[in-house]
C-alpha positions as protocol buffer text, in pm:
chain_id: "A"
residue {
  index: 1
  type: UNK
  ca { x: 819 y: 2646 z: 517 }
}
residue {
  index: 2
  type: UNK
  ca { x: 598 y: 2336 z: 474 }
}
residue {
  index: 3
  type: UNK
  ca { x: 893 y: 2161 z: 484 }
}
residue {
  index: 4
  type: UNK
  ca { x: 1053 y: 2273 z: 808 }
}
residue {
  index: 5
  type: UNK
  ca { x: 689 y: 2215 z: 954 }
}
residue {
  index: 6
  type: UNK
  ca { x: 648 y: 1894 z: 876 }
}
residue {
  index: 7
  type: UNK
  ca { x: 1034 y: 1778 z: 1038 }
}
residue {
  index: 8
  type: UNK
  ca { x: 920 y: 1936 z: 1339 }
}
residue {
  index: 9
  type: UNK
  ca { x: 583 y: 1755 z: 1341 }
}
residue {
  index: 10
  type: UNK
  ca { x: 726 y: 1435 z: 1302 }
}
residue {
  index: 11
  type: UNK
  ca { x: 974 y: 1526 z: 1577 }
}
residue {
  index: 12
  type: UNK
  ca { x: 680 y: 1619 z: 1828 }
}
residue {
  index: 13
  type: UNK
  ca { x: 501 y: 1316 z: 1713 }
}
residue {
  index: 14
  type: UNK
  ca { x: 796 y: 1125 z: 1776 }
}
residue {
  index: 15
  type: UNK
  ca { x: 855 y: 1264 z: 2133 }
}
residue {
  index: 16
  type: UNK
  ca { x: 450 y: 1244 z: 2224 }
}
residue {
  index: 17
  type: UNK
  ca { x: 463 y: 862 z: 2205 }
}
residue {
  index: 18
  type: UNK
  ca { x: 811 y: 874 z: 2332 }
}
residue {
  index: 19
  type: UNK
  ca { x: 653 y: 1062 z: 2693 }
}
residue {
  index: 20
  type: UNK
  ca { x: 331 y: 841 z: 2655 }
}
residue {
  index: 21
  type: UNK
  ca { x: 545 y: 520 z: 2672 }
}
residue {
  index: 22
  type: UNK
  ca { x: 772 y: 642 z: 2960 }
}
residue {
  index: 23
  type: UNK
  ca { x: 499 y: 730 z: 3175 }
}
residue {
  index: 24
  type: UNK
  ca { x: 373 y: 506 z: 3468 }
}
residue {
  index: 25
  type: UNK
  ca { x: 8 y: 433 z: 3473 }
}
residue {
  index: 26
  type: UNK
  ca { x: -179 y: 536 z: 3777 }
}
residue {
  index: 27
  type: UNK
  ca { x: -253 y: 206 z: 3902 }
}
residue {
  index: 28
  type: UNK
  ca { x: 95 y: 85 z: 3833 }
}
residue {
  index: 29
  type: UNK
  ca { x: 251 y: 89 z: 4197 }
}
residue {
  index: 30
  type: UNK
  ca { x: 335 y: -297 z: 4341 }
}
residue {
  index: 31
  type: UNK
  ca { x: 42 y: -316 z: 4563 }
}
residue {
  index: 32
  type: UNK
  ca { x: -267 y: -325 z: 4244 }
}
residue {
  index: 33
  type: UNK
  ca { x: -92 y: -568 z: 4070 }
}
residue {
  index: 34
  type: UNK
  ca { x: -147 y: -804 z: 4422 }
}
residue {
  index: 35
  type: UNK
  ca { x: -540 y: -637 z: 4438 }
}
residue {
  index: 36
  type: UNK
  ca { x: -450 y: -407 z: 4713 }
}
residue {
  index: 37
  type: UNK
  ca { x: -678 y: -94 z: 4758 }
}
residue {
  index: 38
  type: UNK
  ca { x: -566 y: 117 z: 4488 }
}
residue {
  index: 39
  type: UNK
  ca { x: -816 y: 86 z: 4251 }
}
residue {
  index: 40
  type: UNK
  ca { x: -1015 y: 333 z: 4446 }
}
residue {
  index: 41
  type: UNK
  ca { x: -772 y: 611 z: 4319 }
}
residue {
  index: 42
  type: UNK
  ca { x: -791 y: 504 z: 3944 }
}
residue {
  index: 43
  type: UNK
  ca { x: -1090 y: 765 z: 3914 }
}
residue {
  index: 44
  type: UNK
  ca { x: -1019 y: 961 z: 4175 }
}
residue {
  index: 45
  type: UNK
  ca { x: -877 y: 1355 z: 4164 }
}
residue {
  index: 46
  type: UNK
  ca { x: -429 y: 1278 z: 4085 }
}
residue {
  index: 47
  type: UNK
  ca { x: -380 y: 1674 z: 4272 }
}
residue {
  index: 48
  type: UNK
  ca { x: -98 y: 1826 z: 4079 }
}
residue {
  index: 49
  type: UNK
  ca { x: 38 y: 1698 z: 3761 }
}
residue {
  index: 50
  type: UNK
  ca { x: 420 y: 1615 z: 3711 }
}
residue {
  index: 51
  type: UNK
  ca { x: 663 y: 1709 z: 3478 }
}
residue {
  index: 52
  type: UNK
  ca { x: 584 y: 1420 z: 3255 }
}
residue {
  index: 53
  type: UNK
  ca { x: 264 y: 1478 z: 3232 }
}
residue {
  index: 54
  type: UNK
  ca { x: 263 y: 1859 z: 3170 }
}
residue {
  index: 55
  type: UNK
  ca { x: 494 y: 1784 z: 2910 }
}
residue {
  index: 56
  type: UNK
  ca { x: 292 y: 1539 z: 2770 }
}
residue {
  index: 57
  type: UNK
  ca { x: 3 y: 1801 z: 2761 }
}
residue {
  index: 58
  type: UNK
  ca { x: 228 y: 2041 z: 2586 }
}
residue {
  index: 59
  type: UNK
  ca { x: 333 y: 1795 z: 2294 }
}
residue {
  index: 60
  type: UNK
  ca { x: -3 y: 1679 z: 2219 }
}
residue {
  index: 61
  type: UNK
  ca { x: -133 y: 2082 z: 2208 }
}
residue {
  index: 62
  type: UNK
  ca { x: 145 y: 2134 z: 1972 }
}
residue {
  index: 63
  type: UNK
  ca { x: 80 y: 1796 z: 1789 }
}
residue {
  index: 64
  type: UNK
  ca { x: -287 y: 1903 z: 1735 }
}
residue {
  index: 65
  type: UNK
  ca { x: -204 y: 2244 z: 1614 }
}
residue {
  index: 66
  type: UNK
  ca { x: 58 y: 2147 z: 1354 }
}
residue {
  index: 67
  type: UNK
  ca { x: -194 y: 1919 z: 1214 }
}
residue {
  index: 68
  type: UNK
  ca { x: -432 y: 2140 z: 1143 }
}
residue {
  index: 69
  type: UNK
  ca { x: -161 y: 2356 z: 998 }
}
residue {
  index: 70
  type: UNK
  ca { x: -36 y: 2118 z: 783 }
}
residue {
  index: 71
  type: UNK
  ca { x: -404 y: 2014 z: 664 }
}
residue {
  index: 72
  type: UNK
  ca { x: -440 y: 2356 z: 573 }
}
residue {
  index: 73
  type: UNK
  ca { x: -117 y: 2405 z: 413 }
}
residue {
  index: 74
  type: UNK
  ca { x: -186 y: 2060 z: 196 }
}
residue {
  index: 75
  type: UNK
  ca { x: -549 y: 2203 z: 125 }
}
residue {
  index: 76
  type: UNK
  ca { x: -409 y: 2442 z: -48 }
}
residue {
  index: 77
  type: UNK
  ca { x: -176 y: 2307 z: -220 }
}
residue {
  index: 78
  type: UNK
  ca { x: -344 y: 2025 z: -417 }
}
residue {
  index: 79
  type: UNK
  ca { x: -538 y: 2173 z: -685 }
}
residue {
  index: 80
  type: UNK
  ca { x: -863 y: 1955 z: -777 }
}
residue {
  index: 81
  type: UNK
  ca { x: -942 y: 1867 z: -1167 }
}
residue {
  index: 82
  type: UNK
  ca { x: -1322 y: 1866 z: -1234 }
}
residue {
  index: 83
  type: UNK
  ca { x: -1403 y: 1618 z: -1519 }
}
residue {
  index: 84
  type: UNK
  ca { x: -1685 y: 1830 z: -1637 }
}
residue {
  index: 85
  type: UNK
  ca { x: -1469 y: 2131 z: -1675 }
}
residue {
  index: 86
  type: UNK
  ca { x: -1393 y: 2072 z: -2016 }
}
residue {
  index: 87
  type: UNK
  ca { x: -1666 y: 2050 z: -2204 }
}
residue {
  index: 88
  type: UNK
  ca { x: -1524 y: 2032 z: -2585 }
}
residue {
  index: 89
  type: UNK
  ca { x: -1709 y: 1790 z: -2829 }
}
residue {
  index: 90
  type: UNK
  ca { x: -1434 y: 1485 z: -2821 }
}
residue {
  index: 91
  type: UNK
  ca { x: -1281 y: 1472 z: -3186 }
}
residue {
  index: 92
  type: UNK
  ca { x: -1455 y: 1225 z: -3434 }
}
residue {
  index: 93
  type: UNK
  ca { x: -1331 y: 878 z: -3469 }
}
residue {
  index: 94
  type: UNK
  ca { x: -1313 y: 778 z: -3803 }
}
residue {
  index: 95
  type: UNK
  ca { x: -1435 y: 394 z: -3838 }
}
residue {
  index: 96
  type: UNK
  ca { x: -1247 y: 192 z: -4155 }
}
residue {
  index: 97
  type: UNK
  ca { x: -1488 y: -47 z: -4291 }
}
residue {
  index: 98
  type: UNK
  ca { x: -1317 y: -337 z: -4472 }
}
residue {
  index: 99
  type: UNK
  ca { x: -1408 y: -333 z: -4840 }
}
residue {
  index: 100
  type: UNK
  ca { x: -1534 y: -651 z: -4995 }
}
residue {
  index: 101
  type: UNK
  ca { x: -1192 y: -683 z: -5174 }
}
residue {
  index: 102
  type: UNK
  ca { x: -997 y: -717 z: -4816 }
}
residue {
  index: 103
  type: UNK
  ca { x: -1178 y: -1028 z: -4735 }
}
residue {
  index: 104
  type: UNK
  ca { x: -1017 y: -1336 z: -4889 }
}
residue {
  index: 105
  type: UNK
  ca { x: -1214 y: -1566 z: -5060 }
}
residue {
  index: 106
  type: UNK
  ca { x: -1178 y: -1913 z: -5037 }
}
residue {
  index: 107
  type: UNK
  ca { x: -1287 y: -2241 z: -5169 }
}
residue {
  index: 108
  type: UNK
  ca { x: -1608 y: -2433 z: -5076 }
}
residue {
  index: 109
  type: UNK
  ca { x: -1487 y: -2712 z: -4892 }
}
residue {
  index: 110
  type: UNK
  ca { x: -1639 y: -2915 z: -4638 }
}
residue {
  index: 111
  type: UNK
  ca { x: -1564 y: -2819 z: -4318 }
}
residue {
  index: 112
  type: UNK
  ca { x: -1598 y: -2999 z: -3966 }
}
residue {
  index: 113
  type: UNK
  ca { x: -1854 y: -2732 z: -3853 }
}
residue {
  index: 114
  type: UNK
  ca { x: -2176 y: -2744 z: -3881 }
}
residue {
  index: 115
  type: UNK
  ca { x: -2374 y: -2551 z: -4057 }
}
């Protein structure tokens, strides 16, 4: 299930920024790229929207939607480890101290370092 989920969110995802890229900007026509008058409409109503955009609406509803699905879906799959949950005395390290006997003994010389 997660699975098939997250093919077809990648596939919406996909096709969102497909739409968004397609789509002409509002201010696009010949005429505002010369200063003519349409930069009066840039915030003004746009009346009914067009295929695109409706479509556009739709895929980013969906988009939204399967990522809070699949944020719920991951939530529960991952399964935090709490570092205080095991609360055991660690196991003794035993510490070897080198007996006299280990240590070689050499010769008085005279060295180069001073003492």
């Amino acid at each position: 299930m997660y699975e098939i989920l997250l093919v077809v969110y990648l596939i919406v995802a996909l096709a969102l920024v497909g739409m968004v890229l397609i789509q002409q900007g509002k201010g696009a026509d010949m005429g505002s790229s010369f200063g003519a008058g349409a930069s009066a409409t840039v915030f003004g109503s746009s009346g009914a929207g067009n295929f695109m955009t409706k479509t556009t609406t739709i895929l980013a509803t969906v988009f939204f939607v399967l990522s809070i699905v699949l944020g719920n879906l991951t939530a529960g799959q991952i399964k935090k480890t709490d570092e205080w949950e095991n609360l055991e005395a660690a196991p003794a390290v035993e510490t070897v101290t080198p007996a006299e006997d280990d240590v070689p003994v050499t010769e008085e010389k005279s060295s180069d370092v001073p003492n």
